[in-house]
C-alpha positions in Angstrom: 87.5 -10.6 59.0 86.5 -13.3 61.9 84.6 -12.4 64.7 86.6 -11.7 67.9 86.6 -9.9 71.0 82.6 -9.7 71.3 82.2 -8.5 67.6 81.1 -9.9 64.6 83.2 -10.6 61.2 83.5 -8.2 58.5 83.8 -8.7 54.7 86.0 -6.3 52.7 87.3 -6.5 49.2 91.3 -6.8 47.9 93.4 -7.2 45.2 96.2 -9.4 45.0 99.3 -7.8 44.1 102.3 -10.2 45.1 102.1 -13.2 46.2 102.0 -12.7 49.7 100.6 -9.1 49.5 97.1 -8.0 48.9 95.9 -4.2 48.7 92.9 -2.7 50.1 91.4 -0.2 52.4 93.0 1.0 55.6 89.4 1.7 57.2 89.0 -2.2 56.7 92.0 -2.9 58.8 91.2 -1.0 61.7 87.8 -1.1 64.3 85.6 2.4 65.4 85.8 2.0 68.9 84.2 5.4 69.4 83.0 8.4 67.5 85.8 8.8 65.5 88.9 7.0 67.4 90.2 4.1 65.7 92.3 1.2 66.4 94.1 -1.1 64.1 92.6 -5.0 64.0 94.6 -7.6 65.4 95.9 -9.4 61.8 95.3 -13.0 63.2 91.5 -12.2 62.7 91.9 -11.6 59.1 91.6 -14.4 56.3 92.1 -14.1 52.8 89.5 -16.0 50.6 90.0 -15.8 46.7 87.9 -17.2 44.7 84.7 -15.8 43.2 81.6 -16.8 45.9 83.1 -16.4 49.5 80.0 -17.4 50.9 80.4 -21.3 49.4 83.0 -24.0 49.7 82.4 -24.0 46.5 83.1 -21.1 45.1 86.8 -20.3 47.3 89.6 -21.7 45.2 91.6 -20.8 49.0 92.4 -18.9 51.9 95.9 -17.7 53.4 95.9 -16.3 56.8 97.5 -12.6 57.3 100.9 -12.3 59.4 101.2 -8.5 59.1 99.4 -5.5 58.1 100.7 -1.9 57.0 98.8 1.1 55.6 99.3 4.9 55.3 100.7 6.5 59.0 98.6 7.5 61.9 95.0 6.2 63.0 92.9 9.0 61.8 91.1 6.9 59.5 88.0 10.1 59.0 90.8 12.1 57.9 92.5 9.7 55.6 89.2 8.6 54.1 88.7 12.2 53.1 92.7 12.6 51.6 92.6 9.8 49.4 95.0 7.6 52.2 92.3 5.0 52.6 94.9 2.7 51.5 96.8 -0.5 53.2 98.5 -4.0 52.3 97.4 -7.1 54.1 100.8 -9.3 54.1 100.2 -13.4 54.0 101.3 -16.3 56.2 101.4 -18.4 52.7 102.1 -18.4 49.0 98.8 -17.4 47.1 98.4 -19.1 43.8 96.3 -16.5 41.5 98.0 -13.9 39.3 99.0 -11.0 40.4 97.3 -7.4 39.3 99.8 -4.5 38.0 100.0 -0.7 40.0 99.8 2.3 38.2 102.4 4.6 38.0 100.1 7.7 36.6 96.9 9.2 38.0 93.9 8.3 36.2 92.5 11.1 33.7 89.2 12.4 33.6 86.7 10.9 30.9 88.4 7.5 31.0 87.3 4.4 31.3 87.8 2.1 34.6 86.6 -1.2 36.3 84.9 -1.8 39.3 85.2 -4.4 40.9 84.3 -6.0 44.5 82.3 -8.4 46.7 80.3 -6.2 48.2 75.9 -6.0 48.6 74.0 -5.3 45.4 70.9 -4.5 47.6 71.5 -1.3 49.7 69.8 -1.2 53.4 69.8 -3.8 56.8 67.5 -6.5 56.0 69.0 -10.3 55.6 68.0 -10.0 51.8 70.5 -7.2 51.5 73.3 -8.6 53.7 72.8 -11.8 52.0 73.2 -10.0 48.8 77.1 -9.7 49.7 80.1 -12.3 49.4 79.6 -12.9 45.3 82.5 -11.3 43.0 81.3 -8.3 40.6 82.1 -6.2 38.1 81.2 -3.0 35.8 82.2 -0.5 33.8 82.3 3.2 34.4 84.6 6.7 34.2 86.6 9.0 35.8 84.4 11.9 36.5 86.9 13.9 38.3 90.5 13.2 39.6 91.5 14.9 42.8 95.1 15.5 45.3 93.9 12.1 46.6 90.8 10.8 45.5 89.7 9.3 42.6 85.9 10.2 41.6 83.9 7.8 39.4 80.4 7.8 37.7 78.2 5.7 35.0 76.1 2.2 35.7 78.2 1.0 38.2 79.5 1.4 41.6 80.7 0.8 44.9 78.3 -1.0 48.0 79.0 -2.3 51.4 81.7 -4.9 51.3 83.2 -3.6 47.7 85.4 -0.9 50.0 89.0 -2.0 49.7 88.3 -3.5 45.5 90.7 -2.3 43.1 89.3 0.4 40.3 91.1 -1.1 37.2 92.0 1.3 34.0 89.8 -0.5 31.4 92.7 0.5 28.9 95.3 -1.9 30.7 94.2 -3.5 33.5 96.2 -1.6 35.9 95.0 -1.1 39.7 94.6 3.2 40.0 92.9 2.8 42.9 91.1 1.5 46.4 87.8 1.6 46.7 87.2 3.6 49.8 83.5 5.4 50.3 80.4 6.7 47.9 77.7 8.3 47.5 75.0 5.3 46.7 71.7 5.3 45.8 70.0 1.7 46.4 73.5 0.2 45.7 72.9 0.8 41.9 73.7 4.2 41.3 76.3 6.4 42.8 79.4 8.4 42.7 82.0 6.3 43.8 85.8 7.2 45.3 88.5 5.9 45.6 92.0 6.4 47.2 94.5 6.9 44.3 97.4 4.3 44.2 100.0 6.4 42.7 100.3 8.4 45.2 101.6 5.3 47.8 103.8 3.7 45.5 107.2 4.3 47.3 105.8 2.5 50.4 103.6 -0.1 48.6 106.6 -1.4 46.3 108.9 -2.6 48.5 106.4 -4.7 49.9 106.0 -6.4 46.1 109.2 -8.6 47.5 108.1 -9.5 51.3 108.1 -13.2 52.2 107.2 -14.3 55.3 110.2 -15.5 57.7 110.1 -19.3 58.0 111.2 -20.9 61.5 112.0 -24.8 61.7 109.0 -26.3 63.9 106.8 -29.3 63.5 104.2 -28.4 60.5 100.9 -27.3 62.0 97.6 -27.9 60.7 95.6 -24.7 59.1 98.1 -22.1 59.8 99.4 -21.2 56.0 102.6 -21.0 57.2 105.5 -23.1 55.9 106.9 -24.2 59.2 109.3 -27.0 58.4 111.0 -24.8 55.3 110.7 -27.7 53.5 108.8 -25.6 51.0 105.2 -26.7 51.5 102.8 -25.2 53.5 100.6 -27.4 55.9 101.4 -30.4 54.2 99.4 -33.7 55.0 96.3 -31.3 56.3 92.9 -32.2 54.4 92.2 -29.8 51.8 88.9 -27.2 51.3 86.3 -29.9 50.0 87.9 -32.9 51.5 86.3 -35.3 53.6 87.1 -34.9 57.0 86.1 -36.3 61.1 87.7 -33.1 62.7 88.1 -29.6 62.2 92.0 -29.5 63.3 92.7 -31.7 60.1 91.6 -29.3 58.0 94.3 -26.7 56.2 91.7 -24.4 56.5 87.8 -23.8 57.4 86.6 -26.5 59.5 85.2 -30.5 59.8 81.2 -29.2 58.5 78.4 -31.3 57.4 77.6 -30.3 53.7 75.0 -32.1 52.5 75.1 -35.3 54.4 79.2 -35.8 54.0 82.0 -34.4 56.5 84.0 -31.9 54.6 86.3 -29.3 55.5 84.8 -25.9 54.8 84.5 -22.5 55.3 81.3 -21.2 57.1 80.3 -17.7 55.6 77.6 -17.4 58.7 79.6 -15.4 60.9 80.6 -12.9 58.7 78.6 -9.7 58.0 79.2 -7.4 55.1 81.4 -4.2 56.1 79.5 -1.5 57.4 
């Protein structure tokens, strides 16, 4: 998430499940504007970076703006944490071009294997050491240690940090997303019990958006929007790519015109974002 209205970014963690859709937590899509009222995030302040180091041009293979956002009702997000509906779908301006990852249709069993995996800190605390620890994709093994009405409870060698909330808990036995990552218990960001919100439970809302496409309206294409606004079936054609040299920012598709390493290229900054409380 980009800074905006006089606070600073946020980095969450999703899994891509259409190609316009990705899953992940509902407390990452809306703000704590006092003890315990919430409201939901403007979507134009959320980007989507895939790729497996968002904090290098490098290391993003590219980012899609968001157009709409839906999650579980109401904006009790204490209360939803809690019930295992710590769940929402971030909805894309653009096509994404990765594979998408499979939703479970049974709860997860106790005793079995799963996968953890997100982008969040792997040193717990404040300092810059641990909020530079977040932004690089990782994964582990662990297991079910109990299954509840709503959440899922995991232990073992791995866990969840600070910018994992959102990451999908895979079944190790198929690769199947049974949950969102949503809170824990850490200790040092290297052991905890983890939970997360189960995704069977949401299926008959999160389905239907499996086949949501953005609308397209005829316009003149724009540069760096993700949206396909000529329908000829490209999006943000003619724009200089991530990695591409550049002389201004509002050439780039996305990111902006940087210096990196001597050379004008577009790129995307990763210095105003700060891992999700």
């Amino acid at each position: 998430r980009t800074g905006g209205g006089g606070s600073g970014g946020g980095l969450c963690t999703g899994a891509v499940i259409s190609r316009h859709a990705v899953l992940t937590a509902k407390h990452c899509v809306y703000d704590e504007v006092a003890d315990g009222v919430w409201e939901a995030i403007d979507p134009n302040r959320f980007v989507v970076a895939v790729g497996h180091d968002v904090g290098s041009a490098s290391g993003i293979m590219e980012t899609v703006g968001v157009r709409e956002i839906r999650s579980t009702p109401g904006t009790n997000v204490d209360r939803d944490l809690n019930q295992g509906d710590d769940v929402a779908v971030l909805l894309l301006n653009g096509r994404i071009g990765v594979g998408r990852r499979y939703l479970a249709d049974s709860a997860a069993r106790s005793g079995e294997g799963v996968t953890i995996v997100g982008f969040g800190r792997t040193i717990a605390g404040t300092s810059e050491a641990a909020m530079d620890s977040a932004g690089v994709k990782y994964q582990g093994s662990a297991s079910v240690r109990r299954v509840r009405s709503g959440p899922i409870e995991t232990t073992g060698s791995s866990s969840s940090c600070q910018g994992d909330s959102g990451g999908p808990l895979f079944r190790a036995s198929d690769g199947d997303i049974l949950g969102v990552s949503s809170f824990g218990r850490t200790r040092g960001c290297t052991e905890s019990n983890s939970y997360f919100s189960r995704v069977d439970r949401h299926l008959s809302w999160i389905n239907p958006l499996l086949r949501w496409e953005p609308p397209c309206s005829p316009s003149e294409e724009m540069c760096g929007d993700g949206v396909d606004n000529d329908c000829d079936g490209t999006v943000d054609e003619d724009c200089t790519l991530l990695g591409e040299p550049c002389s201004r920012s509002d050439e780039c598709a996305d990111g902006s015109c940087q210096d990196v390493e001597g050379t004008r290229l577009c790129a995307v900054s990763y210095t105003h974002l700060r891992a999700h409380e």
